[in-house]
DRENVO-629555 format. One line per 8 residues: number of its first residue (from 1); their letters; for each residue x, y, z of N, C-alpha, C, O. Coordinates in nm, 2 decimals, padded with zeros to 4 digits, always signed. Layout:
<nodes>
NUM	A	X:Y:Z:X:Y:Z:X:Y:Z:X:Y:Z; ...;
</nodes>
This chain:
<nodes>
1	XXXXXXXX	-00.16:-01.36:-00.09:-00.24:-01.36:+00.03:-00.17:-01.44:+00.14:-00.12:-01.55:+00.10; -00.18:-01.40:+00.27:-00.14:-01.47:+00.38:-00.24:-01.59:+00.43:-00.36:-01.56:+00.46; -00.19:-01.72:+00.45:-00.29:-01.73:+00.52:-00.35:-01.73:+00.66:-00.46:-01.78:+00.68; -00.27:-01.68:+00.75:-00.34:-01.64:+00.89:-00.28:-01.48:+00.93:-00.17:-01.44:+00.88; -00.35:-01.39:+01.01:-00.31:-01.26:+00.95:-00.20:-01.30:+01.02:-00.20:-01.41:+01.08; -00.06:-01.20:+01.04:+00.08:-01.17:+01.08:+00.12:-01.02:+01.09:+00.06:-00.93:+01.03; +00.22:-01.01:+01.18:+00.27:-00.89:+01.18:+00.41:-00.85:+01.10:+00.50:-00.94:+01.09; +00.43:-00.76:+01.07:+00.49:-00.76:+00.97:+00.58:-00.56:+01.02:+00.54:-00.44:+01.01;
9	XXXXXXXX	+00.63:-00.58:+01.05:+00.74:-00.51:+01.06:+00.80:-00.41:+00.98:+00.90:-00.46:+00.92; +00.78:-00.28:+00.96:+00.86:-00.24:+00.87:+00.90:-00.05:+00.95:+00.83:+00.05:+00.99; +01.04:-00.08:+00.94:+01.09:+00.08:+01.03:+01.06:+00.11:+01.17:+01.10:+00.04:+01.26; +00.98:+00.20:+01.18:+00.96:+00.18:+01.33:+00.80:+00.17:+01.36:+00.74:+00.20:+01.47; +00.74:+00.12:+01.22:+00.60:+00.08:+01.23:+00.55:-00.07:+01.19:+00.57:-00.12:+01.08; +00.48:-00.14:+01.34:+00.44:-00.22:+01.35:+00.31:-00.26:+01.25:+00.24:-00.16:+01.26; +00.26:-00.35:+01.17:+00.18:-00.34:+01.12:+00.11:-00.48:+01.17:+00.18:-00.59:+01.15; -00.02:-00.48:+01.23:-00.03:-00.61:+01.30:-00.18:-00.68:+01.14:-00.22:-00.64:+01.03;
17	XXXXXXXX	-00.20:-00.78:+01.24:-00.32:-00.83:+01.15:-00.29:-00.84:+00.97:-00.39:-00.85:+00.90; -00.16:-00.84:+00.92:-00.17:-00.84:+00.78:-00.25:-00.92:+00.71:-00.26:-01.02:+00.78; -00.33:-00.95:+00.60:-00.36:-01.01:+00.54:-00.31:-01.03:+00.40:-00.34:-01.13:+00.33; -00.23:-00.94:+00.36:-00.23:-00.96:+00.20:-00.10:-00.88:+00.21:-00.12:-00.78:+00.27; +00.03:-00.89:+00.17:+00.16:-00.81:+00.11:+00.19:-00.84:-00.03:+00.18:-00.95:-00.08; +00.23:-00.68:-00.09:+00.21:-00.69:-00.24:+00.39:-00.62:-00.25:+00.45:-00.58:-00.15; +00.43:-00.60:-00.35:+00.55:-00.51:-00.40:+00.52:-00.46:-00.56:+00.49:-00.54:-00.65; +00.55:-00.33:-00.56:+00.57:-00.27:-00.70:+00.70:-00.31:-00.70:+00.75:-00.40:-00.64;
25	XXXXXXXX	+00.76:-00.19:-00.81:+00.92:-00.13:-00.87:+01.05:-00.16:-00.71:+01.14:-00.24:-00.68; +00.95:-00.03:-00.66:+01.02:+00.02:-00.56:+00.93:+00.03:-00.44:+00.98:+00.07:-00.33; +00.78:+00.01:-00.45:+00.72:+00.07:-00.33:+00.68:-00.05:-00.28:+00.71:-00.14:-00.36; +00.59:-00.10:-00.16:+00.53:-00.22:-00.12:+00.41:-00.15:-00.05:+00.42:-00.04:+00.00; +00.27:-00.27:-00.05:+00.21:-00.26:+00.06:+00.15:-00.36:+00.11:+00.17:-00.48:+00.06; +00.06:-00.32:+00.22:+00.01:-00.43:+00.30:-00.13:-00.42:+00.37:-00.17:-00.32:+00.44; -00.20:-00.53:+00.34:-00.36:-00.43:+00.41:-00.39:-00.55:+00.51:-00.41:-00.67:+00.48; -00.39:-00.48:+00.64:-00.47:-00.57:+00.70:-00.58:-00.59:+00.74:-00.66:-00.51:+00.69;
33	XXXXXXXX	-00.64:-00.69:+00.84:-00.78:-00.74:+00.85:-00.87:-00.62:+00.88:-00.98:-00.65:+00.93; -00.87:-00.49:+00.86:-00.93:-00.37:+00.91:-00.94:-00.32:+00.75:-01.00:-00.22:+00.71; -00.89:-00.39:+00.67:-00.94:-00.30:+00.57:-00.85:-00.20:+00.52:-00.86:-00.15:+00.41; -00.76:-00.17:+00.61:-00.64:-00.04:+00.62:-00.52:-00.12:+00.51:-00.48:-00.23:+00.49; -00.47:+00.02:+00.45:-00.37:+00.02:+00.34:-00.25:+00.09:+00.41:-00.26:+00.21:+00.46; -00.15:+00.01:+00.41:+00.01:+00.08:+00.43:+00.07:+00.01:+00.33:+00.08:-00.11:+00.28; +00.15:+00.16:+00.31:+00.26:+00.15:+00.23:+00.38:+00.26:+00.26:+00.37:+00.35:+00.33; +00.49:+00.22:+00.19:+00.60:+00.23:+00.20:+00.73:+00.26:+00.11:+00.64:+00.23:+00.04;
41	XXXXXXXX	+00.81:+00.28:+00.07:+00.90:+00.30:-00.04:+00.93:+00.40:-00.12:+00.92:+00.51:-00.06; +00.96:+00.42:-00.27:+00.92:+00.53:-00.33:+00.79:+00.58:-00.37:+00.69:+00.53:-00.42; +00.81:+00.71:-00.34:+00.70:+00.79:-00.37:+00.66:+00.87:-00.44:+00.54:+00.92:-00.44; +00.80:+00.91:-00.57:+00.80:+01.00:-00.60:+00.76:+01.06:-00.74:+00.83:+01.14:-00.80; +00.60:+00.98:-00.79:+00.51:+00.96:-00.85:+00.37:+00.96:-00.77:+00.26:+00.95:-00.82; +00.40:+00.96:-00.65:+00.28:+00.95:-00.57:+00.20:+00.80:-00.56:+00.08:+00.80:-00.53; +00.23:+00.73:-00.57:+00.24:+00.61:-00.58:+00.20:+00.54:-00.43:+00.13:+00.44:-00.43; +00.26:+00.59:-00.29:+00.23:+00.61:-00.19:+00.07:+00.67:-00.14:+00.03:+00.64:-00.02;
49	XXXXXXXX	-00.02:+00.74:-00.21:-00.08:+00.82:-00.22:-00.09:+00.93:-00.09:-00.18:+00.96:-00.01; +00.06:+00.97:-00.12:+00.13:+01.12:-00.03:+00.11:+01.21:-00.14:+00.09:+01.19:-00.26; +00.11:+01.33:-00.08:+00.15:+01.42:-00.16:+00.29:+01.50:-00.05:+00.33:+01.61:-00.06; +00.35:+01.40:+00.04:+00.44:+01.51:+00.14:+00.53:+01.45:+00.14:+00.64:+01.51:+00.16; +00.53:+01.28:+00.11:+00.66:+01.22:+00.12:+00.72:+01.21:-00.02:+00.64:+01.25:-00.11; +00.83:+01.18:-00.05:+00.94:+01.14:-00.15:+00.96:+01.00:-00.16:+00.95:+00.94:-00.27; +01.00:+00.93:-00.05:+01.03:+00.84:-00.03:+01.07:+00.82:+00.12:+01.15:+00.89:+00.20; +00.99:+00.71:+00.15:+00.95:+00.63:+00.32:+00.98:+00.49:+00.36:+00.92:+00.39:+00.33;
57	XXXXXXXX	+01.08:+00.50:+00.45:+01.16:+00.38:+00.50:+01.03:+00.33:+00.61:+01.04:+00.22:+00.67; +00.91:+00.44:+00.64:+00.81:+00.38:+00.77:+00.73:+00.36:+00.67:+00.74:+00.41:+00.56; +00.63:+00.25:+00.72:+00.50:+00.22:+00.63:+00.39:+00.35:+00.66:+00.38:+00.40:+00.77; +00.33:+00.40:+00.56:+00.27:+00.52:+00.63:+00.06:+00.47:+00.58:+00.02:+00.37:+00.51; -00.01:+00.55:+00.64:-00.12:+00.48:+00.59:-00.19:+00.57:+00.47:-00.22:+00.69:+00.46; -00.22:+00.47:+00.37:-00.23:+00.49:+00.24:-00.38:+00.56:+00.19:-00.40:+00.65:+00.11; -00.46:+00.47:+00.30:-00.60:+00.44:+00.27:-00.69:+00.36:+00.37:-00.65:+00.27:+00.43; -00.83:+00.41:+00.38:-00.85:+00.28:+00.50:-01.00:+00.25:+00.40:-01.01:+00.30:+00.29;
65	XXXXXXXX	-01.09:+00.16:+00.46:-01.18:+00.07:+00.38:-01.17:-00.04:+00.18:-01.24:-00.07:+00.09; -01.03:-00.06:+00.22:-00.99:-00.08:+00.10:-01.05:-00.25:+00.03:-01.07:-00.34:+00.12; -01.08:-00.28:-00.09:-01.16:-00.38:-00.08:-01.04:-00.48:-00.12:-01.00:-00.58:-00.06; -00.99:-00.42:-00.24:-00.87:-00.50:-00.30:-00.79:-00.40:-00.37:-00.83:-00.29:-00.40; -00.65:-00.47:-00.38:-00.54:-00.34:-00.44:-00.45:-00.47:-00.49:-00.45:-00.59:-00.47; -00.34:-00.37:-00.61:-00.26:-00.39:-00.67:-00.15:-00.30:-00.70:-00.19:-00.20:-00.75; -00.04:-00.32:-00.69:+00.10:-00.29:-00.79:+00.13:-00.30:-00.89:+00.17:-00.40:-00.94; +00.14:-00.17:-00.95:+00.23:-00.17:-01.11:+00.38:-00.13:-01.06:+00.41:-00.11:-00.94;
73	XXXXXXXX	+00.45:-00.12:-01.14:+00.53:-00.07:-01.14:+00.58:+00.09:-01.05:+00.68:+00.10:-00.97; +00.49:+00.18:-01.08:+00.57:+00.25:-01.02:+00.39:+00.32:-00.99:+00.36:+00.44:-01.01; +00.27:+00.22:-00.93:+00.12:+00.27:-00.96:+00.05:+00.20:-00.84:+00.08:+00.08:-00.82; -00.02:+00.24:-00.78:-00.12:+00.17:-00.67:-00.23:+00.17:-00.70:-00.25:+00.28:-00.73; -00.30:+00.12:-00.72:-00.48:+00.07:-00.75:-00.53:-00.02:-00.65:-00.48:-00.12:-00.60; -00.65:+00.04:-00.62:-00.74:-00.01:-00.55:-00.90:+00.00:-00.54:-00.96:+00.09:-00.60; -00.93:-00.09:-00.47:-01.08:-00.10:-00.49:-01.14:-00.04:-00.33:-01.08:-00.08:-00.23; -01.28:+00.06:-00.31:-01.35:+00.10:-00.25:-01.52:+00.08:-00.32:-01.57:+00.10:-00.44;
81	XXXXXXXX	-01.59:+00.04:-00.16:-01.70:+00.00:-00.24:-01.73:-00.07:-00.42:-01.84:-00.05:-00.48; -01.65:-00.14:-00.46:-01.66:-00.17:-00.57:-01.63:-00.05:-00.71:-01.66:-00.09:-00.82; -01.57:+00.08:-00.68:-01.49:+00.19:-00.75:-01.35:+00.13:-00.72:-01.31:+00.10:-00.61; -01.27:+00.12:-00.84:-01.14:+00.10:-00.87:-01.08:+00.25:-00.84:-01.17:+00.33:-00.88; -00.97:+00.31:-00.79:-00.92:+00.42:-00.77:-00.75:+00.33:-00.77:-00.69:+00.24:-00.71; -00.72:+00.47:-00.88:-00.53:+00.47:-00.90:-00.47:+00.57:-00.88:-00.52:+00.67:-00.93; -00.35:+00.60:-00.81:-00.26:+00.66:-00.77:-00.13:+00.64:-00.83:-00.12:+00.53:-00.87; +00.01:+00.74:-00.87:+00.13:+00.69:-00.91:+00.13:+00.74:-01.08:+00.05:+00.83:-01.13;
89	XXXX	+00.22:+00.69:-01.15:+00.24:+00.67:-01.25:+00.08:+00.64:-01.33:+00.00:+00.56:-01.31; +00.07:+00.76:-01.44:+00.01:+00.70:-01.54:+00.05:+00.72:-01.70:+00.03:+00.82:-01.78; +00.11:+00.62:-01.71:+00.14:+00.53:-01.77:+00.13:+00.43:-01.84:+00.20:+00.37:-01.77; +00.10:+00.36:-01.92:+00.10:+00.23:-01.97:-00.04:+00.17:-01.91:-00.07:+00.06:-01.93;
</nodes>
């Protein structure tokens, strides 16, 4: 967790107000004070929760009202309203 939010830079997308940056394997994200989920990297498990990208050098947006999230390996999980929801690899 951050502790004051930041902007955080990634490609040619600005991502302001960060609150929290996380990293899987290969993919990363970041949610800021809005609640909003971007992510970035490999995708090619869906892991991104794309179904169009492969793999993304821009942060693209994942999700919005997000409560809390995590990284596995090659897996995104997150929380809405108190429902856990996963994307990516299942796996382990």
């Amino acid at each position: 967790t951050i502790d004051s939010p930041s902007v955080v830079k990634k490609g040619e997308v600005e991502l302001e107000n960060v609150v929290s940056l996380k990293a899987g394997y290969n993919h990363f994200c970041a949610l800021n004070n809005l609640n909003e989920l971007y992510c970035w990297g490999d995708n090619s498990l869906f892991q991104l929760n794309s179904s169009v990208l492969v793999y993304s050098n821009n942060a693209v947006l994942a999700e919005i009202s997000v409560g809390e999230f995590a990284l596995g390996s090659n897996h995104t999980c997150i929380t809405k309203n108190s429902i856990p929801y996963c994307v990516g690899a299942n796996q382990n």
